[in-house]
C-alpha positions as CSV (number, residue, x, y, z in Angstrom):
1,X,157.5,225.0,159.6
2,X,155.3,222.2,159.1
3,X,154.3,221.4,155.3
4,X,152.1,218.9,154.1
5,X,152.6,217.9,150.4
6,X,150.2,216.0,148.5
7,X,151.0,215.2,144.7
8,X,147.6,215.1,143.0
9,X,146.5,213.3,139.7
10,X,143.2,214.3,137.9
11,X,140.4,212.2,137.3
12,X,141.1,210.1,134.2
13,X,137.8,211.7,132.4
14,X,139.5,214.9,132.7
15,X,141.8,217.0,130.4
16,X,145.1,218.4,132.5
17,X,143.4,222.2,131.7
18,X,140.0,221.2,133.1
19,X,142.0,219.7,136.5
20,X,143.7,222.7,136.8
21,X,141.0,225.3,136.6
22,X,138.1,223.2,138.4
23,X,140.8,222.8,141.5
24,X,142.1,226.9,141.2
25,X,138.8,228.5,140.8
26,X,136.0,226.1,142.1
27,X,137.5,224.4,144.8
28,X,139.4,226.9,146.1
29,X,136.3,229.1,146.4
30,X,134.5,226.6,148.2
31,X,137.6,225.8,150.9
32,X,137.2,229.8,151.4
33,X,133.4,230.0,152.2
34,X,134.0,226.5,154.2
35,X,137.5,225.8,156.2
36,X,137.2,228.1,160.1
37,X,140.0,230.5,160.4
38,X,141.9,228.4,163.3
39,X,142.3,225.1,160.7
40,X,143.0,226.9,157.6
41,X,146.8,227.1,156.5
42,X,149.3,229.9,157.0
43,X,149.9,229.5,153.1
44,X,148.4,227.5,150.7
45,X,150.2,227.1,147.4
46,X,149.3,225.3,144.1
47,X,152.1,224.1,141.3
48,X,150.7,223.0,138.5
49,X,152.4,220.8,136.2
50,X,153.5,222.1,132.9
51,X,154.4,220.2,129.7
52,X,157.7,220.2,128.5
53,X,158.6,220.3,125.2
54,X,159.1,216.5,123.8
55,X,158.9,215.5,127.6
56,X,155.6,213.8,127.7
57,X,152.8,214.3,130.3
58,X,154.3,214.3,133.8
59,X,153.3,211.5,136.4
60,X,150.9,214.1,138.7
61,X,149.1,216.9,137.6
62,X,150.0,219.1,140.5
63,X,151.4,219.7,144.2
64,X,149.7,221.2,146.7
65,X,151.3,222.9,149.6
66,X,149.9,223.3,153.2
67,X,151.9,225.7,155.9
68,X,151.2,225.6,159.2
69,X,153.5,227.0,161.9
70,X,153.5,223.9,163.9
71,X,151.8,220.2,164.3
72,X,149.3,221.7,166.7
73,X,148.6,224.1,164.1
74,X,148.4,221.1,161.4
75,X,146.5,219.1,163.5
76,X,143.7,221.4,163.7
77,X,143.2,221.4,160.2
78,X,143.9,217.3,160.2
79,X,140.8,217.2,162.7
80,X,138.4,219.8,160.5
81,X,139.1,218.4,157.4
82,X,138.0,214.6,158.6
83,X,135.4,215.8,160.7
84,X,131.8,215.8,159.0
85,X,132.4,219.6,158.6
86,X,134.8,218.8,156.5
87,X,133.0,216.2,153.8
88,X,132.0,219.0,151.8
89,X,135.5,220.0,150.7
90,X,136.4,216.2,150.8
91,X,133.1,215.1,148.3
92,X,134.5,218.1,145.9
93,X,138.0,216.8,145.6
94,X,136.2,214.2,143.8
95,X,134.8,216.4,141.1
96,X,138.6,217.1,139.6
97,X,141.1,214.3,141.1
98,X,141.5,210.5,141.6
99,X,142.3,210.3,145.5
100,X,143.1,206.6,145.2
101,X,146.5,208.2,143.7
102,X,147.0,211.3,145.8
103,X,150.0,210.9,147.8
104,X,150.3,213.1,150.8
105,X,154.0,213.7,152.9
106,X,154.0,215.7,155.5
107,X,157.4,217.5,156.2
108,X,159.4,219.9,158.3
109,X,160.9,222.4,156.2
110,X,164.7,223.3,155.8
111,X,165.1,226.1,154.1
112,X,168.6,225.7,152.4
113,X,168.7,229.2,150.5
114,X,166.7,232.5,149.6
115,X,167.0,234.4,146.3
């Protein structure tokens, strides 16, 4: 499986709480009603950071996790979300996160164990 990771930081204007529900409610919503069922990811999966007790604010406020089954499959969305179709959901990132920190790795997954 191909995942693409992208470790996400909130705009500095922007409490953790209001990051987390503007990009969980809002632009979730809106990657729904927008992305075409052939680019869209097999699973999508948000971790958002939590505080620890006398740990301090963590460096990112969250990871975001796209599946695909292959790079075809990746590439598809790669080519939808730069497309003009996709500035819509691009121009909304911008209402929760600072993209001049985003980092983005794509991987192939090794799944070492299962619980």
């Amino acid at each position: 499986m191909i995942k693409v990771i992208g470790l996400l930081k909130r705009r500095a204007d922007l409490t953790h709480q209001q990051f987390s529900d503007y990009w969980h409610n809002n632009h979730v919503a809106l990657a729904d009603r927008i992305v075409p069922r052939d680019a869209l990811s097999r699973t999508y999966i948000q971790n958002h950071a939590l505080a620890m007790k006398g740990g301090g604010e963590a460096p990112y406020d969250a990871v975001a996790e796209l599946c695909f089954d292959d790079r075809a499959h990746m590439q598809r969305w790669i080519d939808w979300y730069g497309s003009e179709a996709g500035k819509e959901l691009r121009d909304d990132e911008l209402n929760f996160m600072d993209v001049s920190q985003r980092v983005v790795i794509v991987t192939d997954e090794r799944v070492m164990r299962r619980g």
